[in-house]
C-alpha positions as CSV (number, residue, x, y, z in Angstrom):
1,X,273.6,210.1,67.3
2,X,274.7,210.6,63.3
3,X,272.7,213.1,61.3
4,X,269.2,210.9,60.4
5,X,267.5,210.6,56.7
6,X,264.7,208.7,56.9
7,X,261.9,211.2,56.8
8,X,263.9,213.9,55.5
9,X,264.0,215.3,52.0
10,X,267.1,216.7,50.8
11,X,265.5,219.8,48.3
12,X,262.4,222.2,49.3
13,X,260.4,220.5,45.8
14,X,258.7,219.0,48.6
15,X,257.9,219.5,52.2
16,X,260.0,218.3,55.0
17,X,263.4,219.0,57.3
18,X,266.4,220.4,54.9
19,X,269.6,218.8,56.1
20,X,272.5,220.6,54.1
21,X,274.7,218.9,51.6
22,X,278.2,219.6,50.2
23,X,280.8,221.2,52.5
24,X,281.1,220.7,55.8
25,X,282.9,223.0,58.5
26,X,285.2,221.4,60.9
27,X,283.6,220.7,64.5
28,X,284.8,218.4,67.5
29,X,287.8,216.3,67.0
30,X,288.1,217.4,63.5
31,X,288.7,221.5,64.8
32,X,290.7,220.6,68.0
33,X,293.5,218.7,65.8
34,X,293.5,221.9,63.4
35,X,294.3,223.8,66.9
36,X,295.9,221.2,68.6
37,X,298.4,221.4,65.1
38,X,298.7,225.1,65.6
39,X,299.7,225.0,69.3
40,X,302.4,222.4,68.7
41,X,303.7,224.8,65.6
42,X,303.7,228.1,67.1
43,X,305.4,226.5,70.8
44,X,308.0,224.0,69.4
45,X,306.2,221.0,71.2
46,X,306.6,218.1,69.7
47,X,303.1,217.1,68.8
48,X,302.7,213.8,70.8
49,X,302.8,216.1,74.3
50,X,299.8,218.3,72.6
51,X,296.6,216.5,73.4
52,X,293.0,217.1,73.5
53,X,291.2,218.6,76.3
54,X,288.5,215.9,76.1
55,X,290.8,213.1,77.0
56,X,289.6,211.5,80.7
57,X,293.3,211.4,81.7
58,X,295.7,214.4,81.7
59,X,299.0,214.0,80.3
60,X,301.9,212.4,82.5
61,X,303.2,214.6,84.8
62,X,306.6,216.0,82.9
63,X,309.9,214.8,85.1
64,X,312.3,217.3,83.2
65,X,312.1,220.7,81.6
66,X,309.4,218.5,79.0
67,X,305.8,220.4,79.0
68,X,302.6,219.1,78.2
69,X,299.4,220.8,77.2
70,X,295.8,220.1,76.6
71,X,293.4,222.2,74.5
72,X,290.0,222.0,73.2
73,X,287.6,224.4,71.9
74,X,284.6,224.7,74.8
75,X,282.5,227.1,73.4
76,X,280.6,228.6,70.2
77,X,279.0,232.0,69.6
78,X,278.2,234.3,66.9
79,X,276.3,237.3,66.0
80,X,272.7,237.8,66.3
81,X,271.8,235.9,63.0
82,X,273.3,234.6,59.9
83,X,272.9,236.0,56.1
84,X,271.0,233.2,53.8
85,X,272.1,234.4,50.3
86,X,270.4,232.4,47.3
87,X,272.1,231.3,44.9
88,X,270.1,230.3,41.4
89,X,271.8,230.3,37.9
90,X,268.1,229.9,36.0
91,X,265.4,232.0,37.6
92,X,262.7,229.9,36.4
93,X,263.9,226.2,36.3
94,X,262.9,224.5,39.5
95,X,265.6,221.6,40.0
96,X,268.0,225.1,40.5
97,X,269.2,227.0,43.4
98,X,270.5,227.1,46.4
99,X,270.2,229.0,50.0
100,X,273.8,229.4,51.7
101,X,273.3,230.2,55.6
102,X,276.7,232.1,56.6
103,X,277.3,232.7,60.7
104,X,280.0,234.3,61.8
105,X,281.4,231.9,64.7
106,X,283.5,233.0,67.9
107,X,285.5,230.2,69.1
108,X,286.8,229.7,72.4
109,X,290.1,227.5,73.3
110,X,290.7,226.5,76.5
111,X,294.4,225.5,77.0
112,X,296.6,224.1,79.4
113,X,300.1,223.2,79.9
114,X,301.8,220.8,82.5
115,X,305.2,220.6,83.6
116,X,308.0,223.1,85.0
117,X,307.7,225.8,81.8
118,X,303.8,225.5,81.4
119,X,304.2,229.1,81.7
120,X,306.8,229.7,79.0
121,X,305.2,227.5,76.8
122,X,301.5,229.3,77.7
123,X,303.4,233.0,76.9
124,X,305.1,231.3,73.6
125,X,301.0,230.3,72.3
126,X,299.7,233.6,73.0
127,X,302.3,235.7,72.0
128,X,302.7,233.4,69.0
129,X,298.9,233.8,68.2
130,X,300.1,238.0,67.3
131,X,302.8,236.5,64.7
132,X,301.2,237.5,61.1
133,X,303.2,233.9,60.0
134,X,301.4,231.9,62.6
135,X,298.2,233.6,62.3
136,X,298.3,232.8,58.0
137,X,298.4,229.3,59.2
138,X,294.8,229.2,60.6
139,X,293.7,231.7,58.3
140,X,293.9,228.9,56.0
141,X,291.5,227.2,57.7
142,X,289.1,230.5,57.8
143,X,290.3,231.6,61.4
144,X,291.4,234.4,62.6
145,X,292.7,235.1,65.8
146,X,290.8,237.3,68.1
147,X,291.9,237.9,72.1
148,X,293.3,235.5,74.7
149,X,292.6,236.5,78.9
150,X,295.3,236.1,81.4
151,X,297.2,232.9,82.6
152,X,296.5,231.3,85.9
153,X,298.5,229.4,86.9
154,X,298.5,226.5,90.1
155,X,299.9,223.1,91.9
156,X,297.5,220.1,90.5
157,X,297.8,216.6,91.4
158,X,298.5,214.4,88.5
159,X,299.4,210.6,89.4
160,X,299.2,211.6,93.1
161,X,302.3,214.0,92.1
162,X,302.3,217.8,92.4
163,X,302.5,219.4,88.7
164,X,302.3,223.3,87.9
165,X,299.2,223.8,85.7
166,X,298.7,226.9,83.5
167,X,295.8,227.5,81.8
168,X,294.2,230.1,79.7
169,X,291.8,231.1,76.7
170,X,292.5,231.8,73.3
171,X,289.3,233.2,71.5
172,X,288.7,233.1,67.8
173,X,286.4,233.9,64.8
174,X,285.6,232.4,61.7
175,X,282.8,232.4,58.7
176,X,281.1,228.7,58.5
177,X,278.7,228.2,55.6
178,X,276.2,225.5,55.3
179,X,274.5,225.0,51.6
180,X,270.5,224.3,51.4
181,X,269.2,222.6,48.4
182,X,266.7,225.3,48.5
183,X,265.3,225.7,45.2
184,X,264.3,228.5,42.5
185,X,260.3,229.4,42.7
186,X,259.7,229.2,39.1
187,X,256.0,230.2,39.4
188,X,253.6,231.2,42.2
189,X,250.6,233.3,43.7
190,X,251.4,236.5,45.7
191,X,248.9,237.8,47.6
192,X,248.6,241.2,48.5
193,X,247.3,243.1,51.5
């Protein structure tokens, strides 16, 4: 289901849900093809043989030294609570000012490569995650690069044929803001105890 208006009011000038406007982070497909980008750049795989996670059918099982990988971020935490900072050029004009709620987001990647170097390729990603080059290339997107836990690796069945499988997780951070239309109170009661 899309984000809803009807019944919502986009300013706090009167009552009702805030939804925020401007500026969006990147969530679902949108942040797996910034990561599914990264993998591909930091392991040489051409970027047709990195796909997402979320597809129903894993990739074809590799007949040659070729290596496939799925990855998808599965999970979102963050601290305890956000900072809401107002923003308000005119103290006392009402139709100014606005909250921005900041979170700092951990991310977690879950990858995994096919084929008969899925564990080269998994050691080339997480060693490649440590290279200050690689790293600036998400830190252009606001993330940062955090830990990754050990490779398992296995025999899966793909197309009814054996295939080595290694998997692991890559963890992240990042800052995502969302902007409130949250406006300046230009005048009001305060009540005292």
């Amino acid at each position: 289901m899309g984000r809803q208006k009807d019944n919502m009011t986009n300013t706090s000038k009167t009552k009702g849900f805030l939804t925020p406007v401007g500026a969006m982070p990147a969530y679902d497909n949108d942040l797996d093809t910034v990561f599914r980008q990264f993998i591909a750049g930091v392991t040489g795989l051409d970027g047709s043989l990195v796909g997402s996670y979320w597809n129903e059918s894993l990739p074809a099982p590799a007949t040659d030294e070729a290596c496939r990988c799925q990855a998808a971020v599965v999970s979102y935490g963050g601290n305890p609570g956000p900072s809401i900072v107002h923003n308000g050029k005119d103290p006392v004009d009402p139709d100014d000012g606005t909250d921005v709620l900041s979170w700092q987001e951990e991310l977690t990647l879950l990858t995994r490569f096919y084929g008969p170097k899925a564990e080269f390729y998994a050691a080339l990603l997480k060693y490649g995650c440590m290279v200050k080059q690689n790293a600036d290339e998400l830190l252009a997107h606001g993330i940062v690069f955090a830990s990754a836990d050990k490779t398992v690796s296995e025999i899966v069945t793909v197309n009814n044929l054996p295939v080595k499988e290694t998997a692991f997780s890559l963890y992240f951070r990042r800052s995502v803001s969302f902007t409130y239309q949250v406006r300046n109170i230009a005048r009001g009661i305060i009540h005292y105890f």
